[in-house]
C-alpha positions in Angstrom: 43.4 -20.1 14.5 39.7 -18.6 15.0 39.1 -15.2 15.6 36.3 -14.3 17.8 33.5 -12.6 16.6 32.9 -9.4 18.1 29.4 -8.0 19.4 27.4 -6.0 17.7 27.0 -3.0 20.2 24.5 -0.1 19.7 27.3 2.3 18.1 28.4 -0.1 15.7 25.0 -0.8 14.7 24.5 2.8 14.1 25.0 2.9 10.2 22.6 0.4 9.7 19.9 1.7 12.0 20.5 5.0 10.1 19.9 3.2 6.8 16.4 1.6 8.5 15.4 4.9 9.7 15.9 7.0 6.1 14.4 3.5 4.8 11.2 3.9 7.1 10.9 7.7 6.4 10.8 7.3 2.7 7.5 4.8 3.2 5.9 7.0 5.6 6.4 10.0 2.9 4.6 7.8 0.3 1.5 10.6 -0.4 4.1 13.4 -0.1 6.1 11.3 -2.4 3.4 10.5 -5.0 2.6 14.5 -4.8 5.6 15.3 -6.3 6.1 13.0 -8.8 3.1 14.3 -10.1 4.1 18.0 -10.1 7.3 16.8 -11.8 5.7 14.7 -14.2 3.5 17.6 -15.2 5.9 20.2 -15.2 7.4 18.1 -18.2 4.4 17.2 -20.1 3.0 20.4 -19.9 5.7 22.6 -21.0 6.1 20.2 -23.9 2.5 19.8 -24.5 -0.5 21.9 -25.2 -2.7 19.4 -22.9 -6.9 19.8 -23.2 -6.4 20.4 -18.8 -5.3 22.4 -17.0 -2.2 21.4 -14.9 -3.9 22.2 -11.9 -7.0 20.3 -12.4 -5.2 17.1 -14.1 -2.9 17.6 -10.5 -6.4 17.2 -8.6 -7.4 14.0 -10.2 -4.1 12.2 -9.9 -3.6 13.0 -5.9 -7.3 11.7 -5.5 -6.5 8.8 -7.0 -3.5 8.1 -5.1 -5.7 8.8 -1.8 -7.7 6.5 -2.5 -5.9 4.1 -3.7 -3.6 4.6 -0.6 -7.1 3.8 1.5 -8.0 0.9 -1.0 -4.6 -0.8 0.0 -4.7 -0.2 3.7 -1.5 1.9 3.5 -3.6 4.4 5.3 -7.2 4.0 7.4 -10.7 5.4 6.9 -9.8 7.4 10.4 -6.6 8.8 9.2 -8.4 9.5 5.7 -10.9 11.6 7.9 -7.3 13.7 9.3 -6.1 14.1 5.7 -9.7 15.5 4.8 -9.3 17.9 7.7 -5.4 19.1 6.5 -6.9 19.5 3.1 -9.9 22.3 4.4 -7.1 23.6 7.0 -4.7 24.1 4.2 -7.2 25.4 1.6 -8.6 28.2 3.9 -5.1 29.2 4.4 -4.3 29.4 0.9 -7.5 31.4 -0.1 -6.3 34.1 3.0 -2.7 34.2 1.7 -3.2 34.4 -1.9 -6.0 37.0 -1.3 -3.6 39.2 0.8 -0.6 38.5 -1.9 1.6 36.6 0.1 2.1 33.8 -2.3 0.2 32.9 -6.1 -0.6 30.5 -8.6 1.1 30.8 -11.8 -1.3 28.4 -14.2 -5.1 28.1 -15.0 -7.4 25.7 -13.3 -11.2 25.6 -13.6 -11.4 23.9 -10.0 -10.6 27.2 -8.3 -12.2 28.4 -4.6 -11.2 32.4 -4.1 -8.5 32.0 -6.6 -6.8 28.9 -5.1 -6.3 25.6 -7.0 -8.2 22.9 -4.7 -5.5 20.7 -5.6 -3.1 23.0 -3.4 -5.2 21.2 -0.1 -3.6 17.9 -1.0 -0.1 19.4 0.0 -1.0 20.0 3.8 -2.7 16.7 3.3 0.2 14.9 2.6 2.2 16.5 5.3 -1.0 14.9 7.7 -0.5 11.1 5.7 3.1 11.3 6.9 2.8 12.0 10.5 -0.1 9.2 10.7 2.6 7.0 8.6 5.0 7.7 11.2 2.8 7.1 13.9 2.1 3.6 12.9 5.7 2.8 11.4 7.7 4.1 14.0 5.7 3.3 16.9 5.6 6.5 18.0 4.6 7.1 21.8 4.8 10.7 22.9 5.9 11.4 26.9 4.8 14.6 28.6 2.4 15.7 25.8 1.0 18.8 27.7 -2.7 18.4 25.4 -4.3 21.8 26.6 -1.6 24.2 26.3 -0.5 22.8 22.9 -3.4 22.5 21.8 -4.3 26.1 22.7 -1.1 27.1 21.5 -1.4 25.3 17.8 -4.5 27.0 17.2 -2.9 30.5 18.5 0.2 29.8 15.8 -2.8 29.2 13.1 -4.6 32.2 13.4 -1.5 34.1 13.8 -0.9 32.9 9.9 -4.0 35.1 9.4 -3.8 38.1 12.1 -0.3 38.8 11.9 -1.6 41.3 8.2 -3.0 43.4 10.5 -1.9 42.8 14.1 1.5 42.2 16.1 3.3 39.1 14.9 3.0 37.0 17.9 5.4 33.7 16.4 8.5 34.6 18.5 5.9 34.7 21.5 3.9 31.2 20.5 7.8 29.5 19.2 8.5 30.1 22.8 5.3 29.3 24.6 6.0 25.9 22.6 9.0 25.2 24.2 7.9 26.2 27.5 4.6 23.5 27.2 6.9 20.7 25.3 9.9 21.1 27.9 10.5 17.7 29.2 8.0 16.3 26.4 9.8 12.8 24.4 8.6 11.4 21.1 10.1 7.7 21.3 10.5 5.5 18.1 11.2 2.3 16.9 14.1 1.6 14.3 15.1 -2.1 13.9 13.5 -3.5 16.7 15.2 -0.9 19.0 13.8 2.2 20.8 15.2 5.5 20.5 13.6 9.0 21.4 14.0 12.7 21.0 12.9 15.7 22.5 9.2 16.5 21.1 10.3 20.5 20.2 13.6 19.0 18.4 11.0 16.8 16.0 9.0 19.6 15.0 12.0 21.6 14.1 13.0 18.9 11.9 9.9 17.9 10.5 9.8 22.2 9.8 13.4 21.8 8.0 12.3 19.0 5.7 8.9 21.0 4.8 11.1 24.2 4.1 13.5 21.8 1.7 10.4 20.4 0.0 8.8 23.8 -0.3 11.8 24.4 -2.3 11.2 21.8 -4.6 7.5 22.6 -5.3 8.1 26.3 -6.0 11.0 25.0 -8.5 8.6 22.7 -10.2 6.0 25.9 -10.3 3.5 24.4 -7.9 3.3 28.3 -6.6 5.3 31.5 -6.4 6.6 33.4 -4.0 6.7 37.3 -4.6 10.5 37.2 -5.1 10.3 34.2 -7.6 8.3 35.8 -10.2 11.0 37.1 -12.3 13.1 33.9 -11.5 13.4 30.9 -8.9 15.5 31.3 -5.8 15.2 29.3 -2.4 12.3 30.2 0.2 13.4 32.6 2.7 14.8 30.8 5.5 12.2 32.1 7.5 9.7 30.1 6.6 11.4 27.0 7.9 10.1 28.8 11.4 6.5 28.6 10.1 6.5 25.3 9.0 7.9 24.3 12.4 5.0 26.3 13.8 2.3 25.1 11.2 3.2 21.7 12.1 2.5 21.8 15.8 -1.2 22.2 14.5 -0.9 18.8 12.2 1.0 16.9 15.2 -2.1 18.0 17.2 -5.0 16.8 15.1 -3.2 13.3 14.3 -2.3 12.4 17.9 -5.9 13.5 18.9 -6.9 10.2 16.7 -4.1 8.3 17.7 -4.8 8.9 21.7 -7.6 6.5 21.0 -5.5 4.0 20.1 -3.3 4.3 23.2 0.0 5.9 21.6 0.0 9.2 22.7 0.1 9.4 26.9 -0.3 13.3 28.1 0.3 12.4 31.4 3.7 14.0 33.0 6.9 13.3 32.2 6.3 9.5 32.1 8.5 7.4 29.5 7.2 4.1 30.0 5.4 2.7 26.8 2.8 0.1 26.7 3.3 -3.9 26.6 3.3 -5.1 23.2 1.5 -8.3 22.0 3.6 -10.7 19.8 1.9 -12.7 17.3 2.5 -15.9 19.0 -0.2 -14.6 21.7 2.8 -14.5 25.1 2.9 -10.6 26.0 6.3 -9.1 26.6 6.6 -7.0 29.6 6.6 -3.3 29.6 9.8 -2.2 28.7 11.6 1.7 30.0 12.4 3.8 26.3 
């Protein structure tokens, strides 16, 4: 007696495309990765240590290293490089504003300091660029009714509110929702298994915002900086900051898919969900396929 074999449909492939997905993520999060073992490498050597460095500094030279080896081995591209370059200065004059206004600090010494600020602390927004342009190029992501002008406008408005909001009105409620309103009807479609699946654009920042709220987490508990309320003693990140990551990454999305619209990933035009053709390597092009 033979027993037929049943389909694999889309549900019951589910668990596996699941396993591909958290698979693809961890190789798209291999700078943020590397960054970390580093701060948790050091956290142990230098507690048990008396090193001739400081942490901060030895912290500078390892994530250089990694970036370029990262270039060295293709993993990344000279153009996305030039991204990552811009995260670092974006991040950096953020840091010198917040730790000058005593938002957050820096607990340990470093010698490579600008306005109190370890420069090392550029390579963490840095890393959050590496993994969008991973994801870009892993997950074959095409964005559908990418608005460019009013995001734009309204990443840059959610920046400078990082710095204005000391003295003026915080405006983030205002800009959260002028985001939804500009992304409404917006897709970011991706590949998993040879499959395309897609979500709404707002619904990917707010997760990319959770996962940068769970790692900030992990770098103030391995002392990469403090929060006001940690000095005495760790304790998790307000919750509300999981709102400005979600925010602060609008402003990353936007400088990455401003490289990648060159390359023809990123269409701005209406709600259109069609993606381009794809080119096999045995030369025959497929035809252009709905996500």
């Amino acid at each position: 007696m033979t027993s037929e074999r049943r389909p694999l449909t889309r549900a019951r492939l589910l668990p596996l495309r699941l396993v591909q997905f958290g698979l693809t993520q961890l190789l798209c999060c291999v700078f943020p990765l590397a960054v970390f073992a580093g701060l948790a490498l050091s956290a142990l050597v230098w507690d048990l240590v008396e090193m001739p460095v400081a942490r901060y500094d030895a912290l500078l030279v390892y994530v250089l290293a990694v970036q370029l080896a990262l270039v060295a081995l293709r993993v990344e591209t000279w153009r996305e490089l030039g991204v990552i370059c811009a995260f670092h200065v974006v991040g950096l004059a953020l840091e010198i504003f917040k730790v000058h206004v005593g938002s957050w600090s820096y607990p340990g010494d470093a010698v490579l300091r600008l306005g109190g600020v370890p420069v090392f602390s550029g390579f963490m927004y840095a890393s959050v660029g590496s993994y969008i342009c991973q994801a870009f190029r892993r997950f074959d992501l095409h964005v559908g009714g990418f608005r460019w002008w009013p995001v734009s406008l309204l990443a840059v408005a959610a920046y400078a509110n990082f710095f204005t909001h000391h003295a003026l009105p915080d405006l983030r409620w205002l800009i959260a929702l002028g985001f939804v309103a500009a992304l409404w009807g917006s897709t970011v479609h991706f590949t998993v298994g040879g499959e395309r699946y897609w979500m709404p654009t707002v619904q990917a920042f707010v997760l990319i915002g959770l996962f940068l709220w769970l790692a900030e987490n992990a770098a103030t508990l391995l002392g990469a900086w403090s929060y006001p309320d940690q000095r005495e003693g760790w304790q998790m990140v307000h919750l509300g900051k999981l709102g400005s990551w979600a925010l602060l990454i609008t402003l990353s999305f936007v400088l990455v898919a401003a490289v990648k619209a060159g390359e023809g990933t990123v269409y701005s035009g209406g709600s259109s969900r069609v993606t381009r053709a794809r080119v096999p390597r045995g030369g025959e092009r497929t035809p252009v396929r709905q996500d």
